[in-house]
N, C-alpha and C positions, 0 to 999 in steps of 0.2 A: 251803861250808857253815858253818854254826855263828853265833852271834847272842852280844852284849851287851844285856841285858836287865834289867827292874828288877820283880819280882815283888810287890807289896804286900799287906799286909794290909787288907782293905778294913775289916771291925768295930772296927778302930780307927780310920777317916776320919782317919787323920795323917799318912798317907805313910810309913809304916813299912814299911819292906819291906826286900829286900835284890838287891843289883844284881852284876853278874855276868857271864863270857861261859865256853861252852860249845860244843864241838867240833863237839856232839852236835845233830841236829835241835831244835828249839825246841820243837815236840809232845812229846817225850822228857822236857826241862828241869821243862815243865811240866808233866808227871803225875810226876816227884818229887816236884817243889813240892804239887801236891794230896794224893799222901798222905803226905806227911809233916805237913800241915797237919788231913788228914781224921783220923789215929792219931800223936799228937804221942810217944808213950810209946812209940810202935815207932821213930821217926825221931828221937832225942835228939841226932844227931850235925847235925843241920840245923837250920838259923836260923829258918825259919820254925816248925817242928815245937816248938823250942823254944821261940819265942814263945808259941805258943799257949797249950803247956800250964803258961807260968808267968803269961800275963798276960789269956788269952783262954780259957782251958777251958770247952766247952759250947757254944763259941758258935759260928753257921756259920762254915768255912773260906773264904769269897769270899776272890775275889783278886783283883788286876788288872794286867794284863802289859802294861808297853810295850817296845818295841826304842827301843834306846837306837842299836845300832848295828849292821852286818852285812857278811857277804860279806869278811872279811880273812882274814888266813893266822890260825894261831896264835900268833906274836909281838904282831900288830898288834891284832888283837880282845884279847890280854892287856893289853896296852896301855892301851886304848880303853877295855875294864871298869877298870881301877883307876886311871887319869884320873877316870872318872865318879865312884866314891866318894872319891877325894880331894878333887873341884871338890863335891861333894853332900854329903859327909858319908859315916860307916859307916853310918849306920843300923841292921842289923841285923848286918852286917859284921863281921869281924875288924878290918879298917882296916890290914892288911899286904901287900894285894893290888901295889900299886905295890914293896915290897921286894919279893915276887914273883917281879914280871915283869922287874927289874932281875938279881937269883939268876939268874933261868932265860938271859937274855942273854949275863952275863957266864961263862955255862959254856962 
């Protein structure tokens, strides 16, 4: 189970988004993502949620989800997400994802 993934913000047509992997089913992932995106002032601790309501407020929530990656354990999908924003950029990201998954190894 569990998926690398890249959530964007579609009303900015920039690729903004934020990218990521999770344990959790993908359906899951992404109904965070939509309300945190749908009520940005209930979800301030999420990147999208935050977007929104500092640079998008009012505006529809679209989004657009691709798999980046899938089917690893949890080292390897850790991995595999913070390769992805290192080789891509944070974008909407921390950008600590790779120290991370290096912390979590070396435990």
């Amino acid at each position: 189970g569990g998926a690398v993934c890249e959530i964007a913000c579609e009303a900015c047509n920039a690729g903004v988004g934020c990218r990521g992997e999770a344990d959790r089913p993908l359906h899951c992932r992404i109904g965070e993502r939509i309300r945190a995106m749908g009520g940005p002032t209930a979800h301030v601790g999420n990147a999208l949620g935050r977007h929104r309501a500092r640079v998008r407020p009012g505006v529809s929530p679209d989004m657009s989800v691709v798999v980046l990656d899938c089917g690893r354990g949890t080292v390897g999908r850790g991995l595999s997400g913070a390769l992805h924003v290192y080789e891509h950029g944070p974008a909407l990201n921390g950008g600590t994802e790779l120290e991370s998954v290096v912390k979590f190894i070396s435990q």
